[in-house]
N, C-alpha and C positions, 0 to 999 in steps of 0.2 A: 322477502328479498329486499334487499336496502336499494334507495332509488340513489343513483351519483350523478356528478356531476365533473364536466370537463376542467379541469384545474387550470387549465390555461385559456380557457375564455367561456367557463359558467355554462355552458351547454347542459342540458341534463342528455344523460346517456344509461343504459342499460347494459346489464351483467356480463352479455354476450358480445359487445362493441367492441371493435377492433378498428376504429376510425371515426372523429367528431368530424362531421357533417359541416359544422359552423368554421370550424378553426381548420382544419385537416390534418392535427394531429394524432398518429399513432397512439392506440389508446390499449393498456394492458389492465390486468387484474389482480393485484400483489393481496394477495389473503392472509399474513401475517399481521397487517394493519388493517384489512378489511378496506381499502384506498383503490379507486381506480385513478391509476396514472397515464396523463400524459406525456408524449415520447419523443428523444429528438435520436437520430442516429449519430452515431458517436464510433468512429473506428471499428466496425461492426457490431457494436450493441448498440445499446440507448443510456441517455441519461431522461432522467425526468424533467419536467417541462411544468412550467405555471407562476405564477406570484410566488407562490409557497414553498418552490421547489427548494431540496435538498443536494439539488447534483447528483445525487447516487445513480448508479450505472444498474442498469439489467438487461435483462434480456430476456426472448421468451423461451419457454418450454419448447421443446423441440417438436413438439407435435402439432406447435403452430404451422410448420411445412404444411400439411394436410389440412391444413382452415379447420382444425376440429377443437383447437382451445387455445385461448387469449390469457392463458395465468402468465406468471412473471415469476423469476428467477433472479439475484442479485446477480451483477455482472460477474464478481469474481468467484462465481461457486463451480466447484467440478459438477454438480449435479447436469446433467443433460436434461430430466423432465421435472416435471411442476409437483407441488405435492399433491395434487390430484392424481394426473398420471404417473407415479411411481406406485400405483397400485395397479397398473393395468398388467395382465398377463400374459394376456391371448386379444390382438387387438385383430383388424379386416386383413386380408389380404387386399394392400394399395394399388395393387396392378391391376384390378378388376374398379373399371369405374364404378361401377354401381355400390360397389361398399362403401365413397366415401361420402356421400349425404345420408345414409344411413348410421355411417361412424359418426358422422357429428351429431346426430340426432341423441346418439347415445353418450357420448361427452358431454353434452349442454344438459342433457337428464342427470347425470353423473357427478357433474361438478354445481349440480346445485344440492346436491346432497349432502356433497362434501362440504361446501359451504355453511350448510345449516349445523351438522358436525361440529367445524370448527367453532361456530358459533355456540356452541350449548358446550363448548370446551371439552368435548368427550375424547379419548384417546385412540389415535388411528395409526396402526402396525403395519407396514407392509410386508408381504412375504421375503423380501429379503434381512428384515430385521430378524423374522422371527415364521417358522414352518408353517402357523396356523395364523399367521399376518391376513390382513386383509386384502384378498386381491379379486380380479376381474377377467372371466374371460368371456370376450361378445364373439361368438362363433356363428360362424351361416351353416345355411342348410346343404349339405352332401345329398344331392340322387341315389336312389336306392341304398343312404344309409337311414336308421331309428332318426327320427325329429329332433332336433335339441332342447332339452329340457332346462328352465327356466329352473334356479334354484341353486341352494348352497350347501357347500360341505365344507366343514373343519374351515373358515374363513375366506375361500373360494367361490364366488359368487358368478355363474355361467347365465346370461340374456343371450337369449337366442337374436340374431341381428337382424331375421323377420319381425320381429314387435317392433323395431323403428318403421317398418311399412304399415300406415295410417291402415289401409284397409283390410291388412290381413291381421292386422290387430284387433280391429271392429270386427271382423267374420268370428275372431274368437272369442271375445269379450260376447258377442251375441250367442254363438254357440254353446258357452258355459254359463248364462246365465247371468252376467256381473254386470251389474249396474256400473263400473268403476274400471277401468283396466289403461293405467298409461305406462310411460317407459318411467316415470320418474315414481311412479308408486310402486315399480316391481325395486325399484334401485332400494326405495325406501322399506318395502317389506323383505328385502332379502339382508338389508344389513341389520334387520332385526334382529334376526337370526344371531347374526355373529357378537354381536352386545348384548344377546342373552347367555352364550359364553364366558363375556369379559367379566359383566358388568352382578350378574344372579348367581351362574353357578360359580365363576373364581372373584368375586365380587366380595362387599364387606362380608364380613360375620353374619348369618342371620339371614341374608337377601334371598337365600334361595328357599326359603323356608317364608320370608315373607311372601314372597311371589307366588309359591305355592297357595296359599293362604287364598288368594287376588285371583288366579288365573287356573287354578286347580293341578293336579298330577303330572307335570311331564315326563313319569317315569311311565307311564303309560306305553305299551307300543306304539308306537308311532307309523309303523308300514301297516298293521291292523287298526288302526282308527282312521286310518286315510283310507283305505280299504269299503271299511262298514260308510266314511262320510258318500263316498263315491257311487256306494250299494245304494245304500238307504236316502241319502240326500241329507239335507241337513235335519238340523236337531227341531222338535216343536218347540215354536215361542222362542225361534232362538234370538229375536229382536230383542226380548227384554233382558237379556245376558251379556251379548255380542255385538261388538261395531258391526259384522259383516256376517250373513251364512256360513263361508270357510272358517271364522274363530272357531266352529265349533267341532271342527276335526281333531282336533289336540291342542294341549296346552301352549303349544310350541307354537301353535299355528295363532293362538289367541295373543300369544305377547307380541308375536310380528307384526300382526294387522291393526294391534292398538298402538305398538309405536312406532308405524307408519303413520298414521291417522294424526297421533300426535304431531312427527312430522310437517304434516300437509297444517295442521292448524297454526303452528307456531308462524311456520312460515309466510301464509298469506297473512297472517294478523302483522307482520312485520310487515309485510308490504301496505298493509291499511295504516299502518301505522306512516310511513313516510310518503304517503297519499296522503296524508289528514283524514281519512274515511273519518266520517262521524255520521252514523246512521239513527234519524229521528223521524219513525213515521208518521204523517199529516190525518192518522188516523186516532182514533181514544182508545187506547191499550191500557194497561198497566205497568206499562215501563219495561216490560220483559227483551222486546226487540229494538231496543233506545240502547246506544251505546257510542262511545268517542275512545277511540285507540290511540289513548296518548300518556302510553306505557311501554318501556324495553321487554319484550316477551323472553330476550336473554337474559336478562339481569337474576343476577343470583339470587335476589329476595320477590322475582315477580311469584303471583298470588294466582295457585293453579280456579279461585275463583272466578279472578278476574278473567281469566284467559276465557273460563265457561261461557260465561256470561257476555262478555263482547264476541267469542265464534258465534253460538247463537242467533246474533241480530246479525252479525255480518253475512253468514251463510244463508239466512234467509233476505237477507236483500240480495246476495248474490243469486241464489236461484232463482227470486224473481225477474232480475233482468236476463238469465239466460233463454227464461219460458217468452219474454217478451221476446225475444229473438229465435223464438222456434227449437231452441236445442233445450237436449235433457237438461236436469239440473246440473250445475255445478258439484254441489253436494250431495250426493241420491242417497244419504245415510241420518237417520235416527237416533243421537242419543239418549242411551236410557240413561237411569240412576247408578246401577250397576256399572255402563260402560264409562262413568263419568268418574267413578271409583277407581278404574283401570288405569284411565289416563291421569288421573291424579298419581297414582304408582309411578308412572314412569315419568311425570314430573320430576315427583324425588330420588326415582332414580337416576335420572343425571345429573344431578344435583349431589349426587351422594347424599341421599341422608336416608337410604332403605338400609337395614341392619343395623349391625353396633357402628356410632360413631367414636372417633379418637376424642 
């Protein structure tokens, strides 16, 4: 996540800011420039505000009412919501206080996905473009109805609005065994899903055939592998294969959890990156856990070695300052050779360059 700063008086400010602290201007988040702007009110919208400013008029997303997102809108667009929320489908019920620090919980998960998305330039449909578009529905739990099931159909992605509650999330992450379980990794393993869709099976020439190659059968059943995963438990050795125990339920399950994974590493490497992280341990190594992030993880021609090779040092520096403070790791996963294979895949697969190129 890219670190910003106040345009109207240098403040550094975060993705989620809706007010600099120093200056006390209204602060939005316009994602077409990747710009957080500050905000002056203007005949009911805003203009922007700073040295640099441009005058243009916006205003926010509508679902700023509800404190749940600060994106930005050009002032003369008929749009009502942000291109974040123009994917949502099924949002809380607002008259029940309790859903909405949970709804924001799920918006700030959400729109940093989105964010990473626009960044890697991938293409984002919403259900009103098009039937199997990409949408959202965060639904609560019904008494005496079935539990809501976490999970995606035909571009339809359903988070149960219990996983924004910290400890009823922990009872299940404990209860299933997973070292890993937040809101923003289900956002990101479930839009796996839907780019395995776009991007493999209606993707270049070849891709899905490549991917097979990479990630094995997803013509496999899929209600019967999840089946035997769930009987049997996972696979032996599935470390030396799999980012995670679940890759190994199906094919399907293996491209999600690796380009989630992917995901999570681009991302914090971008935030090492506008930290200056340069990680050099005071120990004699061989240089293995020595690295300096000072490379666009977006840029078209970055170098899926590079990437290897700085998560690496970063994620084990990062786990050791989490152990220093008593909690699990940060990272609680294992790259193998194989998995490092995988994420190279989907490197170039958003990249376009899996299958025939033009």
């Amino acid at each position: 996540m890219k670190l910003f700063s106040c345009p109207a008086c240098s403040q550094v400010v975060f993705f989620e800011n809706v007010l600099c602290e120093r200056c006390g201007h209204a602060l939005g988040y316009e994602p077409d420039t990747n710009r957080m702007l500050a905000l002056e009110p203007d005949d009911g919208i805003f203009v922007s505000a700073g040295t640099h400013s441009d005058g243009a008029s916006w205003k926010y997303c509508a679902n700023y009412e509800y404190g749940v997102c600060n994106w930005l809108i050009p002032g003369d667009s008929a749009d009502q919501f942000c291109r974040a929320c123009r994917h949502n489908v099924t949002v809380p019920d607002v008259s029940d206080p309790d859903n909405i620090p949970r709804w924001r919980k799920m918006e700030i998960a959400k729109r940093r996905m989105v964010y990473t998305l626009i960044r890697l330039g991938l293409p984002l449909i919403t259900r009103d473009e098009n039937p199997d578009g990409l949408g959202f529905d965060f639904l609560a739990e019904t008494p005496g109805e079935p539990h809501v099931m976490t999970g995606h159909d035909n571009g339809l992605i359903t988070i149960a609005l219990t996983e924004a509650d910290d400890a009823e999330r922990e009872k299940r992450r404990t209860s299933m065994g997973e070292p890993y379980r937040t809101l923003l990794g289900h956002f990101r393993h479930e839009v796996g899903h839907w780019y395995w869709d776009r991007l493999v099976r209606d993707g270049n020439p070849g891709a899905l055939e490549a991917c097979r190659a990479i990630f094995g059968d997803d013509s496999e059943d899929y209600g019967e592998a999840l089946q035997r995963h769930y009987q049997n438990g996972p696979k032996a050795n599935w470390q030396d294969e799999y980012v995670s125990s679940y890759s190994g339920a199906h094919a399907w399950e293996d491209f999600a959890e690796t380009w989630a994974h992917y995901l999570h590493i681009v991302d914090t490497l971008e935030t090492g990156h506008w930290w200056g992280v340069s990680v050099d341990p005071r120990v004699r190594d061989s240089g293995l856990l020595t690295t300096t992030i000072d490379f666009d993880v977006f840029d078209r021609q970055a170098v899926i070695d590079d990437i290897d090779e700085s998560w690496l040092a970063l994620s084990a520096a990062l786990n050791s300052f989490n152990r220093a403070m008593g909690h699990q790791d940060l990272y609680p996963f294992v790259i193998s050779a194989t998995v490092r294979d995988k994420l190279g895949f989907i490197h170039d697969l958003v990249r376009g360059r899996v299958g025939n190129e033009s």
